[in-house]
Gaussian input, Z-matrix of N, CA and C with variables (Angstrom, degrees):
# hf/3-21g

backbone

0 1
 N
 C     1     B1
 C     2     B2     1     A1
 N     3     B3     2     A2     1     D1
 C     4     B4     3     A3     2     D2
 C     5     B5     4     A4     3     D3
 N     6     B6     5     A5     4     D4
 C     7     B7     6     A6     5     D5
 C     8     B8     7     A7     6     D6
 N     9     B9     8     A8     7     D7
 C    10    B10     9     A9     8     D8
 C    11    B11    10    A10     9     D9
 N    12    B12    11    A11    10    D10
 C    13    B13    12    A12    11    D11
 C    14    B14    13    A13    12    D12
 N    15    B15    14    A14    13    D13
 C    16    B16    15    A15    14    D14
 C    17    B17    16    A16    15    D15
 N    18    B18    17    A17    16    D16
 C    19    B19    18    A18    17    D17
 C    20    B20    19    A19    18    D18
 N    21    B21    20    A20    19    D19
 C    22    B22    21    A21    20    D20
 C    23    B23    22    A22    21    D21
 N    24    B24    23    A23    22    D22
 C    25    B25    24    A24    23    D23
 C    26    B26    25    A25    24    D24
 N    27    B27    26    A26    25    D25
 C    28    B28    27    A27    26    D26
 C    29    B29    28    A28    27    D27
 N    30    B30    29    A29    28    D28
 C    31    B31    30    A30    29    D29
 C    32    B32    31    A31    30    D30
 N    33    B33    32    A32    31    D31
 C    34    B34    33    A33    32    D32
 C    35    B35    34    A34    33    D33
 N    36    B36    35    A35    34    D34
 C    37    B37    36    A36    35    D35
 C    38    B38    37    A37    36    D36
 N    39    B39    38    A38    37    D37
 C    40    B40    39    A39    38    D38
 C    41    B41    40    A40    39    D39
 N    42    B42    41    A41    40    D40
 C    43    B43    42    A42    41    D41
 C    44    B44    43    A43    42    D42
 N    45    B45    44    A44    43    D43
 C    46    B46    45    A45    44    D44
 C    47    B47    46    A46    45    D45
 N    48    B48    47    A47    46    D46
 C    49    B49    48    A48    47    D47
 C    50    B50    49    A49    48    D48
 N    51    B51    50    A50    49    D49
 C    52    B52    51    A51    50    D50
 C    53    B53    52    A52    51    D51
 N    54    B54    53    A53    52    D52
 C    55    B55    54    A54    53    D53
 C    56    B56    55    A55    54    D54
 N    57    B57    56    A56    55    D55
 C    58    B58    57    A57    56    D56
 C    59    B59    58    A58    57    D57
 N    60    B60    59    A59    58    D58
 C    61    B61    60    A60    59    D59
 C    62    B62    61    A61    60    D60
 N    63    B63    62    A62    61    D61
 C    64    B64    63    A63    62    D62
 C    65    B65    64    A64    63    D63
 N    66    B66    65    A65    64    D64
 C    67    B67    66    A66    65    D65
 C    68    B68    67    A67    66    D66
 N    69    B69    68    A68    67    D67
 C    70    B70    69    A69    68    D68
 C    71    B71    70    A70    69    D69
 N    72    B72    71    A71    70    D70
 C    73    B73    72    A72    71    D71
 C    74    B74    73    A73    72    D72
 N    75    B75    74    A74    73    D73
 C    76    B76    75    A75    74    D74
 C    77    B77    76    A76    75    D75
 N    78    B78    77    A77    76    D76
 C    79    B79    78    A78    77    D77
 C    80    B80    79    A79    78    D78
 N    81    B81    80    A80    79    D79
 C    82    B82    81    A81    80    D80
 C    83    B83    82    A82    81    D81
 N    84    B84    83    A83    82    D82
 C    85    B85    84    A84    83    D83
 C    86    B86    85    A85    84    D84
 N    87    B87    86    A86    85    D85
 C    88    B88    87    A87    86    D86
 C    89    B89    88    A88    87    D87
 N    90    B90    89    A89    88    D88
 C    91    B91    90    A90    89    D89
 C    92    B92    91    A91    90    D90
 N    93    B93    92    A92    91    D91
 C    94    B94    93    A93    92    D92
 C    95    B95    94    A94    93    D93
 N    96    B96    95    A95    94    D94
 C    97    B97    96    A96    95    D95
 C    98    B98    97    A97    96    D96
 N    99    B99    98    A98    97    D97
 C   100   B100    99    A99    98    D98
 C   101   B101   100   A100    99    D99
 N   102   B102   101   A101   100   D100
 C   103   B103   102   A102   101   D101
 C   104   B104   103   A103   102   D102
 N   105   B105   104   A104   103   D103
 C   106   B106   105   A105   104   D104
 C   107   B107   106   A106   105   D105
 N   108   B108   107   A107   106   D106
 C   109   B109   108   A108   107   D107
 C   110   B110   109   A109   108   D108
 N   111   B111   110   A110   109   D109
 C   112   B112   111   A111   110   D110
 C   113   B113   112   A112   111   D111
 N   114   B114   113   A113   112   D112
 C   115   B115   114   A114   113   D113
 C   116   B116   115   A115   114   D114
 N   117   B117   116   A116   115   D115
 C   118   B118   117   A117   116   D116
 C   119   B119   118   A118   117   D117
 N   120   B120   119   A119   118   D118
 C   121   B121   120   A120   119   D119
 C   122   B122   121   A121   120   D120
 N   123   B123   122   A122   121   D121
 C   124   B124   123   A123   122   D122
 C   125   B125   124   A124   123   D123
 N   126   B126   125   A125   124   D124
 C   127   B127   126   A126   125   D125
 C   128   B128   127   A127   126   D126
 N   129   B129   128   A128   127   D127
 C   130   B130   129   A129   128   D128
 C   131   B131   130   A130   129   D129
 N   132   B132   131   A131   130   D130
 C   133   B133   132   A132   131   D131
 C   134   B134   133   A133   132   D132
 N   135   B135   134   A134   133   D133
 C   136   B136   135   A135   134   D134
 C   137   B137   136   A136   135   D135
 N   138   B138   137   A137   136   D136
 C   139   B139   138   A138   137   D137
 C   140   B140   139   A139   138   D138
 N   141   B141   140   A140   139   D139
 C   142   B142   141   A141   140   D140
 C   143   B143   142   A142   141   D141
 N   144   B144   143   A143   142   D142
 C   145   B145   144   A144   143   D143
 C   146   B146   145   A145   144   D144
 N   147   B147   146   A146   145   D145
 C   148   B148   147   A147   146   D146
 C   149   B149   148   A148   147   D147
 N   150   B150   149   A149   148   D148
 C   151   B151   150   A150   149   D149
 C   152   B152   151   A151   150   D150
 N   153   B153   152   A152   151   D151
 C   154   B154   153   A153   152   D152
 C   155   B155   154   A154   153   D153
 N   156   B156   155   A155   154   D154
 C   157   B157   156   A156   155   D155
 C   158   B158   157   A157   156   D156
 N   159   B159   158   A158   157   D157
 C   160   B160   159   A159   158   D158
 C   161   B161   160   A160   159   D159
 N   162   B162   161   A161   160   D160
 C   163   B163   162   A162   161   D161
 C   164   B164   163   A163   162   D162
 N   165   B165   164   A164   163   D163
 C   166   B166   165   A165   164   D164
 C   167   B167   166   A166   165   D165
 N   168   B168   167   A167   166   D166
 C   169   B169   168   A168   167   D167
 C   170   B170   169   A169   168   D168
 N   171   B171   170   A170   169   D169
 C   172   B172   171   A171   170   D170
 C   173   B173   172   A172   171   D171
 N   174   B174   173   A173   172   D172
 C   175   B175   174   A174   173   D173
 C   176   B176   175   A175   174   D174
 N   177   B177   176   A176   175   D175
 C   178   B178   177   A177   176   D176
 C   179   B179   178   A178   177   D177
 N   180   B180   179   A179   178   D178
 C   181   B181   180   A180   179   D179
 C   182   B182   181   A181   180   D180
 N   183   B183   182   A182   181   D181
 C   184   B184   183   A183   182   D182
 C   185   B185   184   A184   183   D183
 N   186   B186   185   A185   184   D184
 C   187   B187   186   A186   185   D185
 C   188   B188   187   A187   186   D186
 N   189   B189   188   A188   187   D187
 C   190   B190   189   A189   188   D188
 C   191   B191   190   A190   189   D189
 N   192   B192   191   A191   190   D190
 C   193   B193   192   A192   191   D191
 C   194   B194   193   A193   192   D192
 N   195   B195   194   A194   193   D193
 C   196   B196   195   A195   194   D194
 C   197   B197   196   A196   195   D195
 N   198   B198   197   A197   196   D196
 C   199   B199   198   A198   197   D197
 C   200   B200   199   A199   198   D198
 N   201   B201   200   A200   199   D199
 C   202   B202   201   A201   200   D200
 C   203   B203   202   A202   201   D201
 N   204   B204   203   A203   202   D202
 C   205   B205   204   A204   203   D203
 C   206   B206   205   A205   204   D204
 N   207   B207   206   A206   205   D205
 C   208   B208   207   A207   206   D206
 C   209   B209   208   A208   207   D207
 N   210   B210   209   A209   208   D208
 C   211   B211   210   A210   209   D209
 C   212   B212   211   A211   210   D210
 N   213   B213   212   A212   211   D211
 C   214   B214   213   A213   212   D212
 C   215   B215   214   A214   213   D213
 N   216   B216   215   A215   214   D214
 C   217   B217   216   A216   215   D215
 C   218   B218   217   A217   216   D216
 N   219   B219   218   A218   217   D217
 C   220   B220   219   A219   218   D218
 C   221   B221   220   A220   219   D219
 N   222   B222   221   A221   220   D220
 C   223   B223   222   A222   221   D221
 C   224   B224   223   A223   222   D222

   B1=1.4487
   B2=1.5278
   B3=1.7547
   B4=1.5232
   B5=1.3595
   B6=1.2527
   B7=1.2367
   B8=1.7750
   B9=1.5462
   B10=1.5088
   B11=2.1270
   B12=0.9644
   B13=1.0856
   B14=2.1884
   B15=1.2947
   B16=1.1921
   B17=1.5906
   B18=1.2832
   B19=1.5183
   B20=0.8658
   B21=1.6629
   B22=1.1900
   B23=1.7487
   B24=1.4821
   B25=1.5553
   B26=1.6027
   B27=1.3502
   B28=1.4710
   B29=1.8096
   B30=1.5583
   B31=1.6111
   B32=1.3123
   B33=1.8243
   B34=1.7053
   B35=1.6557
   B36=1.7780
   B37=1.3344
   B38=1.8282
   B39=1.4083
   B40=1.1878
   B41=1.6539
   B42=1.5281
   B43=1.3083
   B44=1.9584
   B45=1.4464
   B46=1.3104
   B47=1.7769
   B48=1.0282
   B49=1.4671
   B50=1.1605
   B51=1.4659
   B52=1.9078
   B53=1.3276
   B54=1.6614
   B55=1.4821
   B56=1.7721
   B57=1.2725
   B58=1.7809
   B59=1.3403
   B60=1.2352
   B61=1.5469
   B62=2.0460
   B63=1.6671
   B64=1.5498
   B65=1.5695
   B66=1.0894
   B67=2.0341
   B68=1.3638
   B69=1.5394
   B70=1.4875
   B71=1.5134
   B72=1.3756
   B73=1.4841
   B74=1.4872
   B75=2.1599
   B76=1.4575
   B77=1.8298
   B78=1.8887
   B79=1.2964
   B80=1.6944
   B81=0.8200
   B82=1.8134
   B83=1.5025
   B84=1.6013
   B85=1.3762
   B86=1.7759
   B87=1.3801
   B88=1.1150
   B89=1.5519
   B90=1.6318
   B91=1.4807
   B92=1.4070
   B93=1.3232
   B94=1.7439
   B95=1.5979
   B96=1.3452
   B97=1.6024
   B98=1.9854
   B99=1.0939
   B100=1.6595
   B101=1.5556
   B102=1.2764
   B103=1.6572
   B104=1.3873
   B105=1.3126
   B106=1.4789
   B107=1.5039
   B108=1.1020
   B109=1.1593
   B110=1.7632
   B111=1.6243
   B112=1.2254
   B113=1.6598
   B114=1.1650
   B115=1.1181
   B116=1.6859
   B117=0.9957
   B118=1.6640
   B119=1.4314
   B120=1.9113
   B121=1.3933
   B122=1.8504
   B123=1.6944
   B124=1.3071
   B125=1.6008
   B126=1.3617
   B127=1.3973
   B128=2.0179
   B129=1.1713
   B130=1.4685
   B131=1.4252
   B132=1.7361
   B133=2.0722
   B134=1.5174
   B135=1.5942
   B136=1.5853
   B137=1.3503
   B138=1.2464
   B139=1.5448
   B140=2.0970
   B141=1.7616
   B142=1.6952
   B143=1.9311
   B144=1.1065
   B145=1.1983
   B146=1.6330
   B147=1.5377
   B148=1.6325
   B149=0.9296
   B150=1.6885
   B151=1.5330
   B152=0.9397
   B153=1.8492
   B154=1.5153
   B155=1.8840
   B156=1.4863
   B157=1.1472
   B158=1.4269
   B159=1.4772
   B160=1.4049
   B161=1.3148
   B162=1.5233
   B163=1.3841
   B164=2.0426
   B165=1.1898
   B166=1.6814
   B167=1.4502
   B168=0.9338
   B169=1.8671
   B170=1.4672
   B171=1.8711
   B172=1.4336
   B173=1.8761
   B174=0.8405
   B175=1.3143
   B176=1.6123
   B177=1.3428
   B178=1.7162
   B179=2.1492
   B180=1.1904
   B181=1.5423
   B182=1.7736
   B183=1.0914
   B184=1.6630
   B185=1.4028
   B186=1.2061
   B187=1.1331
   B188=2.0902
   B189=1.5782
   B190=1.3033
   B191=1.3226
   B192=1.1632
   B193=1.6870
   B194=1.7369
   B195=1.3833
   B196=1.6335
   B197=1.0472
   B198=1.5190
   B199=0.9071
   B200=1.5810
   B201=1.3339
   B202=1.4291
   B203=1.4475
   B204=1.1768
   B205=1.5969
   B206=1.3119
   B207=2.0158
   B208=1.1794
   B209=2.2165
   B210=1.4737
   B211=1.3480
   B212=1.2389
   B213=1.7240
   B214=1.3537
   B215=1.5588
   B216=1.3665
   B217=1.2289
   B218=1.2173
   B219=1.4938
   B220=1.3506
   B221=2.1051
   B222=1.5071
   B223=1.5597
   B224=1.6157
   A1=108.18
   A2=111.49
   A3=97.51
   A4=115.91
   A5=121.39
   A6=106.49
   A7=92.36
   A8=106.48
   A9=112.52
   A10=93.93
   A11=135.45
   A12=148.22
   A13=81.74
   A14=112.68
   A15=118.95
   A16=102.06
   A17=114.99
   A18=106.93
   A19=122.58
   A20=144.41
   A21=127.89
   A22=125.53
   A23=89.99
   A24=96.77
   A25=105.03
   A26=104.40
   A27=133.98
   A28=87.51
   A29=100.38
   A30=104.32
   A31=130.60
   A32=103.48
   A33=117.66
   A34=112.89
   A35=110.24
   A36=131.34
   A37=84.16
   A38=113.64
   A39=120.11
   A40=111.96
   A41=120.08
   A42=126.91
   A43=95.03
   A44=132.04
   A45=137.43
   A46=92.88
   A47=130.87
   A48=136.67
   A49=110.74
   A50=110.08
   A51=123.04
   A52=97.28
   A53=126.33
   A54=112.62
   A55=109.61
   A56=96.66
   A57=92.34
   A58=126.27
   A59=107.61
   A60=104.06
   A61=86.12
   A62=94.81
   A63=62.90
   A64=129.22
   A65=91.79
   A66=108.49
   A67=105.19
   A68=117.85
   A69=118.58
   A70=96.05
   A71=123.81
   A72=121.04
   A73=137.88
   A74=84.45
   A75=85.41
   A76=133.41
   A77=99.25
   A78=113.48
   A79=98.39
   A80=94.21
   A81=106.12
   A82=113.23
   A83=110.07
   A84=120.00
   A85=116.78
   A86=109.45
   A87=141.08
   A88=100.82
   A89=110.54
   A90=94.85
   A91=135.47
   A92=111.46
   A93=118.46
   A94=78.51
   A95=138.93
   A96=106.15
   A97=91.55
   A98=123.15
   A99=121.87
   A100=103.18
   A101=139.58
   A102=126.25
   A103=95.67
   A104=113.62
   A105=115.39
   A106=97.16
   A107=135.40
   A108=127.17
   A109=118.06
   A110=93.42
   A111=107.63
   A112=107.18
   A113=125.63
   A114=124.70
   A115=122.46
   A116=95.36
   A117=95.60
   A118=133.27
   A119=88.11
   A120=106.04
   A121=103.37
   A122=114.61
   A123=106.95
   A124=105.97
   A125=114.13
   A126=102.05
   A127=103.50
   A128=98.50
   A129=118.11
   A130=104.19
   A131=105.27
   A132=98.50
   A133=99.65
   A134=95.38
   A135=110.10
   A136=138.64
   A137=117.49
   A138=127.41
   A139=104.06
   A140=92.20
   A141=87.25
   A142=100.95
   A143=95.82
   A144=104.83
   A145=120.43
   A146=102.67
   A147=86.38
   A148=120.63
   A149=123.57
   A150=118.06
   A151=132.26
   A152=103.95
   A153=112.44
   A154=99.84
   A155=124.43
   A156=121.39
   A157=101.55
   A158=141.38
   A159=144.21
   A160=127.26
   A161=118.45
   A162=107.82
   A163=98.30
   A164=125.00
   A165=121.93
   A166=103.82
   A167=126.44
   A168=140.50
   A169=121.09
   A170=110.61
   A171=118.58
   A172=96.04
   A173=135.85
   A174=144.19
   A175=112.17
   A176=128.65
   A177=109.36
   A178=101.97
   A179=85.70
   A180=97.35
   A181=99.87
   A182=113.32
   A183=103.67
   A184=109.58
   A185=137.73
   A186=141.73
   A187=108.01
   A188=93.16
   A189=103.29
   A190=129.65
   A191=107.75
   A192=134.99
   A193=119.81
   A194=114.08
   A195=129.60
   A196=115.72
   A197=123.11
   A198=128.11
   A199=158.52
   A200=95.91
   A201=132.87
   A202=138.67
   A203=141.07
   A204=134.11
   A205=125.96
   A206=98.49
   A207=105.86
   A208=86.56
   A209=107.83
   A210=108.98
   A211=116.08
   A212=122.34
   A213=125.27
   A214=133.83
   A215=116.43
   A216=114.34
   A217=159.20
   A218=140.63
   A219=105.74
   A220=82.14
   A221=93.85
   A222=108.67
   A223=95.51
   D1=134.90
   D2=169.56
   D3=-113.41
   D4=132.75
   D5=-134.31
   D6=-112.91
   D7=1.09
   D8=170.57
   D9=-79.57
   D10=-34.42
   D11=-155.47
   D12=-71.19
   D13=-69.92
   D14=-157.99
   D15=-59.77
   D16=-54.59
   D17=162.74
   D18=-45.57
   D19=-58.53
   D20=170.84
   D21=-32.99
   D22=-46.01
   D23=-162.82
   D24=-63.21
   D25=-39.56
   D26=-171.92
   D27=-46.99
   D28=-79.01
   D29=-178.11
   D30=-34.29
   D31=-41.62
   D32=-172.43
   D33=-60.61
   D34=-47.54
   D35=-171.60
   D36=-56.95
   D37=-91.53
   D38=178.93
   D39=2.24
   D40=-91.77
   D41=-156.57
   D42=-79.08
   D43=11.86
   D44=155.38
   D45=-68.32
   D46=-56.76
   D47=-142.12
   D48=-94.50
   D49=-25.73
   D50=-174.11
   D51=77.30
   D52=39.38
   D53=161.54
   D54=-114.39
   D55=133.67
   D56=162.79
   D57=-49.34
   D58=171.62
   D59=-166.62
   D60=-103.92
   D61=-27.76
   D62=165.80
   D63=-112.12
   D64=22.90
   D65=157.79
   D66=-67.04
   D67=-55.91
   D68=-171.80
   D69=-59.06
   D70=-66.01
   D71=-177.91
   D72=-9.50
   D73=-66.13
   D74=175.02
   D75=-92.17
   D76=12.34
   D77=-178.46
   D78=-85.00
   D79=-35.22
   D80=-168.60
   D81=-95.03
   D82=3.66
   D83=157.94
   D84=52.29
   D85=52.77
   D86=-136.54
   D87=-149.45
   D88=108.15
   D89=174.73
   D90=-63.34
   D91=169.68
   D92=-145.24
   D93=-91.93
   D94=-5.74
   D95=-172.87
   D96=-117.26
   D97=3.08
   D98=170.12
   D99=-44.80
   D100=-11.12
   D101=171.15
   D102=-79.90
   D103=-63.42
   D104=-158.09
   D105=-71.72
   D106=-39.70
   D107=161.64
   D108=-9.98
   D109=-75.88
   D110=-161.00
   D111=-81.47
   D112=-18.09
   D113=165.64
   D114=-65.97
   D115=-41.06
   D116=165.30
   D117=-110.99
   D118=38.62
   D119=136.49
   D120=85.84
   D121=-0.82
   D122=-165.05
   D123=-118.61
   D124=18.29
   D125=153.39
   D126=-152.89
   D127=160.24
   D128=-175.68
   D129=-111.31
   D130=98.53
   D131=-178.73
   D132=-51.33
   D133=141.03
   D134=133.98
   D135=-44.91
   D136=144.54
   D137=-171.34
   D138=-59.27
   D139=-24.78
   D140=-168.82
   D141=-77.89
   D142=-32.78
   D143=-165.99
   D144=-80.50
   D145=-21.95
   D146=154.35
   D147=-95.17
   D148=-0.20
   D149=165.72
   D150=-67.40
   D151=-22.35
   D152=-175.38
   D153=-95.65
   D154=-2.23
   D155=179.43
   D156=-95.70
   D157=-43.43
   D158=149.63
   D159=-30.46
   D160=-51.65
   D161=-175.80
   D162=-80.16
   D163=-44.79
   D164=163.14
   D165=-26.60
   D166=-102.71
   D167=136.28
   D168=21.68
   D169=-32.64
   D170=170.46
   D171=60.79
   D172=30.84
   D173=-154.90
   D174=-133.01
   D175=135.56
   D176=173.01
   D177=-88.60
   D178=165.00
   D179=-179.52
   D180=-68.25
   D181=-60.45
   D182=173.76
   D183=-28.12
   D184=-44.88
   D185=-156.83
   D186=-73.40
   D187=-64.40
   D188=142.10
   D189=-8.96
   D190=-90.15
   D191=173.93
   D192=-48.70
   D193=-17.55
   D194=-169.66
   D195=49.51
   D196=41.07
   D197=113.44
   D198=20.24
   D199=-96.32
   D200=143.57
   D201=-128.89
   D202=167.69
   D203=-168.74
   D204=-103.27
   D205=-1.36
   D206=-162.40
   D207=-105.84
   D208=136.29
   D209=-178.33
   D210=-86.24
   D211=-21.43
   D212=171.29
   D213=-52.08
   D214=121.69
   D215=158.88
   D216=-40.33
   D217=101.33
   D218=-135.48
   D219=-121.00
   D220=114.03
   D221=-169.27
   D222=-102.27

């Protein structure tokens, strides 16, 4: 997993939508330092927690993850 990849993506969706990253944070009940966290490499999100940052995000976790390039959900 690269987990600079998921932050980015994390960030890109974000400023697509006009939401903060720490609007998403505290909707998704998600601590306020999980970016920097993961940017410097010292934590690996949970499966709940990018689910709960994806569906906020309107986004699939694959997408997240780079995966794939496409951000849509496929329900």
């Amino acid at each position: 997993m690269d987990v600079l990849t998921t932050s980015a993506r994390i960030k890109a969706r974000c400023k697509a939508q006009k939401i903060s990253v720490k609007n998403l944070l505290e909707q998704t009940q998600i601590n306020r330092n999980f970016i920097y966290d993961l940017e410097k490499g010292g934590q690996i999100p949970s499966a709940e927690k990018l689910e709960r940052i994806a569906d906020y995000l309107d986004c699939s976790v694959d997408y997240l993850l780079g995966r794939t390039d496409n951000p849509a959900v496929n329900r």
